[in-house]
N, C-alpha and C positions, 0 to 999 in steps of 0.2 A: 813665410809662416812665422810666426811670432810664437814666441814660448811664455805663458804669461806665471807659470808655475810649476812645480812637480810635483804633485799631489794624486795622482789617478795610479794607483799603484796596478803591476798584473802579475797575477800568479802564477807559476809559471813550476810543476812539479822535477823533484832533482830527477836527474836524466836514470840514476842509477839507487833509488831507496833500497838501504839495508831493510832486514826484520826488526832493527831498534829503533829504525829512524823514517819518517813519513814527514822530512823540513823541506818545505817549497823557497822557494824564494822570491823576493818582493823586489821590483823595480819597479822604479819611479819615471813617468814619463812624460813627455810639456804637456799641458793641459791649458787651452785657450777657450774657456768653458762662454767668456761674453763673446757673444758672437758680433762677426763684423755684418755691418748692412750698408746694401747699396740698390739702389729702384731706377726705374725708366719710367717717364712720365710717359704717357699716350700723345700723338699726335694735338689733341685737343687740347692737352692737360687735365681734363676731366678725371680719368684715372691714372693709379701708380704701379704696376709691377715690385714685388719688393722680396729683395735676396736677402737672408740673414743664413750666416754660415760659422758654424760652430766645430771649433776641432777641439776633441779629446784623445789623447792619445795618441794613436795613425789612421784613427778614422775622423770623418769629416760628415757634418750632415747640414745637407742645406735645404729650408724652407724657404717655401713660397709662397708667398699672398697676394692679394690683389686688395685695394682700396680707394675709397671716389674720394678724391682730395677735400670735399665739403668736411668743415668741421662735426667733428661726431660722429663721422662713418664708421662702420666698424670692418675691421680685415675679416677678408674671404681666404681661410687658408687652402690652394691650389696642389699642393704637392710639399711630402720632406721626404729627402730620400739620404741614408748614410751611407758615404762610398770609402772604398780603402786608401791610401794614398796612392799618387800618379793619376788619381781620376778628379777632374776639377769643372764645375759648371759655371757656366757667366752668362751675361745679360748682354745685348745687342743694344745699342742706342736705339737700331730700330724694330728693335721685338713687339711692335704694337702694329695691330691692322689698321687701318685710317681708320677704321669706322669703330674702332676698340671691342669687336669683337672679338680675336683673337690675339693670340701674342706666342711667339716662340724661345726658347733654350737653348742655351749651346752646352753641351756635355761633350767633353774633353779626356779619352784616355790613354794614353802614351802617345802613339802615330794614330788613333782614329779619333775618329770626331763625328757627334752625330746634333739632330736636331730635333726636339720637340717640342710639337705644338697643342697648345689648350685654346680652351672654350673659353673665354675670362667670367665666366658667369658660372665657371666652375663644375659646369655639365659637364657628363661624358659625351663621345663619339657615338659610341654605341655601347651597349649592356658591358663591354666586358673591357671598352677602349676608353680610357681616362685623357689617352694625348696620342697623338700621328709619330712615329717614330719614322722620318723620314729617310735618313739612307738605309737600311732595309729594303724598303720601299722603291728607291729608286736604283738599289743593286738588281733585286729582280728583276725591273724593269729590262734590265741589260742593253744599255745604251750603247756599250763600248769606249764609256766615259768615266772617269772617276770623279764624285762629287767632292768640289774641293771647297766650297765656300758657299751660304746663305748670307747674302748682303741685304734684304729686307724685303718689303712689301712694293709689288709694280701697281696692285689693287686691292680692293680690301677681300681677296680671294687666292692673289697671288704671288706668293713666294717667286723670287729669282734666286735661281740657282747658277751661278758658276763652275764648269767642270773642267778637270785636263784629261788630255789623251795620255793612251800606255807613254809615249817618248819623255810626259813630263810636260809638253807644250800647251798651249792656251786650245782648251775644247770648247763646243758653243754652249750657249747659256740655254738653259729650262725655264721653264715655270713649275711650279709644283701648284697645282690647284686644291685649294681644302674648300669644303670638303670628302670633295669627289678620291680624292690623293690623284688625278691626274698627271702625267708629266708630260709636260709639252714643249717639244723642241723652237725656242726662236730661228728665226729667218736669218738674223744679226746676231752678233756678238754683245 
């Protein structure tokens, strides 16, 4: 994290005001208000996925867009969401469906980690579903596995999932089908 300033003051009341005295006090905190950006082009290159992540203070907010690399397009903004610190999201090399319909997220907070996935045309799921939050999803399931890792697309429908057993050892691999949200156990590893 980079401190580019200290300017975002917070106020913060004395723990103990007299009747004469009602003084807060003012701390100064980094403030990295130009956000950093970084994108994933689609299998095609036709479109871009694009992170722009701003921290002020100890929060952090990260937007999302989508854009056809044709000159002129204009960004599709997909998601911003502001999280507190220890919670960080990133982008997959291969966050894109072959077929650029879909693309997923990784959201990161302390020991969990989860995955979601959008529509890239920026539709919802359904009336009230914006994106598949997937482990949710595949804890219910209750496989007997912990999801320990999404490595990308096996189709333009299919998430592979990597899991381990309670020992900690290598468990088989899923599919996650969007989307249906199926999971479906592979044969192989």
């Amino acid at each position: 994290m980079s401190f580019k300033g200290l300017n975002t003051p917070i106020i913060t009341p004395n723990p103990a005001p007299t009747e004469s005295s009602d003084i807060v006090s003012i701390q100064s905190l980094p403030d990295s208000s130009t956000p950093e950006t970084s994108e994933v082009r689609s299998p095609d290159g036709v479109m871009k996925l694009i992170m722009e992540k701003t921290t002020i203070a100890y929060n952090t907010t990260y937007s999302f867009s989508i854009e056809e690399t044709t000159q002129g397009s204009a960004k599709n903004s997909i998601l911003s969401k502001t999280v507190l610190a220890g919670t960080g999201m990133e982008l997959s090399q291969n966050a894109w469906s072959p077929d650029n319909k879909y693309f997923f997220i990784t959201e990161k907070s302390g020991n969990s980690i989860n995955y979601l996935v959008f529509k890239a045309d920026g539709e919802y799921f359904s009336e009230n579903e914006q994106y598949i939050s997937v482990v949710p999803l595949f804890v219910a399931k209750n496989t007997g596995h912990s999801l320990k890792d999404i490595t990308g697309w096996d189709s333009e429908t299919l998430l592979h999932v990597y899991t381990i057993k309670e020992d900690g050892s290598r468990g088989p691999s899923f599919w996650f089908e969007i989307p249906s949200k199926a999971i479906i156990q592979l044969a192989s590893r």
